[in-house]
C-alpha positions as CSV (number, residue, x, y, z in Angstrom):
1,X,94.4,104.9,110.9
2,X,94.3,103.7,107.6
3,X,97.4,101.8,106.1
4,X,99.4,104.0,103.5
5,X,99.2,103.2,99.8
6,X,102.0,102.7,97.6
7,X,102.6,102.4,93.6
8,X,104.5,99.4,92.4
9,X,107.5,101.6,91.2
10,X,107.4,102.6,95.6
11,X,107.1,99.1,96.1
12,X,110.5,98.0,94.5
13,X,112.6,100.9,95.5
14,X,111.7,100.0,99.2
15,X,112.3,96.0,98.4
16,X,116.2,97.4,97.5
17,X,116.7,100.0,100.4
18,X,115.5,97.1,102.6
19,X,117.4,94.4,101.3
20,X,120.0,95.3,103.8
21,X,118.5,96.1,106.3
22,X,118.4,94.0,109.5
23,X,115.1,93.0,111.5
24,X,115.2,95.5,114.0
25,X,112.1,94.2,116.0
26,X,111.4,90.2,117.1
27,X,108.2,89.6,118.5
28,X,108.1,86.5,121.0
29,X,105.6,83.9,121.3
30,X,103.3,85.7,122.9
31,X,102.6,87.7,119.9
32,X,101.9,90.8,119.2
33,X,100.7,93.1,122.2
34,X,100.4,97.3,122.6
35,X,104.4,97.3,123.6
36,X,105.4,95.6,120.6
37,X,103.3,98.1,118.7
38,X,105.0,101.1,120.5
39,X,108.4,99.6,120.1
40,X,107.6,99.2,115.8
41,X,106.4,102.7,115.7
42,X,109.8,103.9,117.8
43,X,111.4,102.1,114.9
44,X,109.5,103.9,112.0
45,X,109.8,107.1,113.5
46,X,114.0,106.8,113.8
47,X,114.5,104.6,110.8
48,X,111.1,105.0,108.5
49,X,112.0,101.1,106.8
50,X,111.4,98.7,109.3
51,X,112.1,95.0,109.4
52,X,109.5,92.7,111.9
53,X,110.4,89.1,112.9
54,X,107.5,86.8,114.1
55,X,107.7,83.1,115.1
56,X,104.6,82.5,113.6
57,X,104.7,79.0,111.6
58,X,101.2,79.5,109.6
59,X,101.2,81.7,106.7
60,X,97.4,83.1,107.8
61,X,98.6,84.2,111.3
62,X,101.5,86.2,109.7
63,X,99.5,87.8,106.9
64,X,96.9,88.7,110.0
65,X,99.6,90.4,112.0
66,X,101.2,92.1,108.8
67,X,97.5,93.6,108.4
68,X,97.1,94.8,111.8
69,X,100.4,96.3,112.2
70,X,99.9,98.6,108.6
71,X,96.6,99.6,110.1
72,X,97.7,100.4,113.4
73,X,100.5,102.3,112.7
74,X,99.2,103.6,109.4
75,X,102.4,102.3,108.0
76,X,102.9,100.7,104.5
77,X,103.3,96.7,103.8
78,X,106.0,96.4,101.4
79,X,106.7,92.8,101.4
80,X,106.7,89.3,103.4
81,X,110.1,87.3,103.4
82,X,109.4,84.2,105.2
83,X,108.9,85.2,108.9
84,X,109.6,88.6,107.9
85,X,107.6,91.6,107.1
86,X,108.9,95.0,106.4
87,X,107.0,98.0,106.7
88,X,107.3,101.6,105.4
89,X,106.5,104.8,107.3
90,X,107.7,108.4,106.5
91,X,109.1,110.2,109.0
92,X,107.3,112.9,110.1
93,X,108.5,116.2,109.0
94,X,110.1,118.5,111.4
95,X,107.6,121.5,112.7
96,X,108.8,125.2,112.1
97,X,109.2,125.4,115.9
98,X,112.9,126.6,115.8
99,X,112.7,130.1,114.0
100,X,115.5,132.1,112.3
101,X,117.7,132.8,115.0
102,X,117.2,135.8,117.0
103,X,119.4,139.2,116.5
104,X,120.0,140.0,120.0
105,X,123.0,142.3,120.6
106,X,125.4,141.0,122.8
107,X,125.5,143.2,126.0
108,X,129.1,144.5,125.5
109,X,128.2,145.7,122.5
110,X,127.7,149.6,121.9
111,X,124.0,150.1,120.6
112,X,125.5,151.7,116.9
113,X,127.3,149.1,116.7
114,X,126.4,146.8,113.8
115,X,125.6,143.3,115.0
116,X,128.3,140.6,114.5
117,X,127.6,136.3,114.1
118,X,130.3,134.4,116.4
119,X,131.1,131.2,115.0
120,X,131.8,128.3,117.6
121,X,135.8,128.2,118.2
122,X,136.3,124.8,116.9
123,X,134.1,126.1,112.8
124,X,135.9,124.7,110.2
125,X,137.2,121.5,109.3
126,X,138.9,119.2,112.1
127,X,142.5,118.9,112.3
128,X,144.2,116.2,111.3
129,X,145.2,113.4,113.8
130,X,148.5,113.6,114.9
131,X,151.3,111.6,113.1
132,X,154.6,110.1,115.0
133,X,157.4,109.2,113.7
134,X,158.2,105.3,114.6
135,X,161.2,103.6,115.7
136,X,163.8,103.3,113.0
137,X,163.7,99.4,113.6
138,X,160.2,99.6,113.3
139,X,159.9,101.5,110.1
140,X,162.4,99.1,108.4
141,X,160.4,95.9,109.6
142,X,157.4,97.5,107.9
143,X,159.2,98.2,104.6
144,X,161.0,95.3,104.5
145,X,159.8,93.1,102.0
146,X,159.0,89.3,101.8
147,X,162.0,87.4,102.4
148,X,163.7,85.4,99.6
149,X,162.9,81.8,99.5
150,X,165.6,79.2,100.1
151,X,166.5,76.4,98.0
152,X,165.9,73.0,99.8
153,X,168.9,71.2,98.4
154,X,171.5,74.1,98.4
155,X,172.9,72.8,101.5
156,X,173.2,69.5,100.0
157,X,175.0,70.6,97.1
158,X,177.3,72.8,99.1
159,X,178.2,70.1,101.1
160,X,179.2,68.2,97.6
161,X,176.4,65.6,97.1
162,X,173.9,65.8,94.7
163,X,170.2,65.7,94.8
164,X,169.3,63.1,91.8
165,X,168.8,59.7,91.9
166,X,170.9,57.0,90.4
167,X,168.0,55.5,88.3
168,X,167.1,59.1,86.8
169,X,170.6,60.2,85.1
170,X,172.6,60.5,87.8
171,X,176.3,61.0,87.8
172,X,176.8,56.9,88.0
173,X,178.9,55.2,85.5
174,X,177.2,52.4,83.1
């Protein structure tokens, strides 16, 4: 299967979607074998952008794999980072299989009757969670705000003695 060409302006918008993506596949030390294939085209088929780990050290051994995998799978190389390598396969479109639903008449219907779509119960959108009301004490510790700092030396100063040095100004006589 040949590997699937893409244009430079392809190129960099898959370089963006896969910049956060996470390497979904890790191939071991034993390199890779017709599992780990398997396993990268599971990946391709439920996520279509793919990142591949390898332990591979040398540059030529990861370039190799890179190679093999694009042709295997008839995937896309979109770029190397390091000991990564992402790859690019659309998914496969969806076949036709499920036609427009049938018009069967329910069997309690009459046969004049004109034919009638029954929506699921629960159509619509959901209804919103349940709220309960808190405990008063509760609902005042939550709007309570910060509590007002206290001055360091107004016990001091209550108490009648002062805070200040006699070098600095104090209240000593010269």
């Amino acid at each position: 299967m040949p590997e699937i060409p893409l244009s430079p302006k392809e190129r960099q918008a898959l370089k963006a979607r896969a910049h956060a993506v996470k390497p979904v596949v890790l191939l071991g030390h034993s390199g890779l074998s017709a599992a780990v294939l398997k396993e990268i085209d599971r990946a391709l088929v439920a996520h279509e952008l793919v990142k591949v780990r390898i332990p591979a050290e040398d540059r030529e051994q990861r370039d190799g794999v890179f190679a093999e995998v694009a042709d295997a799978l008839s995937a896309a190389r979109v770029q190397v980072i390091g000991k990564v390598l992402v790859f690019y396969r659309p998914a496969p479109e969806m076949a036709e299989t499920t036609a427009a639903p049938s018009r069967e008449r329910s069997p309690k219907a009459p046969r004049g009757a004109p034919e009638t779509v029954r929506q699921p119960r629960n159509a619509g959108k959901p209804s919103a969670p349940k709220r309960t009301t808190g405990d008063r004490r509760e609902v005042e510790r939550v709007n309570r705000g910060t509590p007002a700092r206290r001055d360091p030396g107004a016990s001091m100063r209550a108490a009648g003695k002062r805070n200040k040095s006699p070098r600095r100004g104090g209240s000593r006589a010269r």
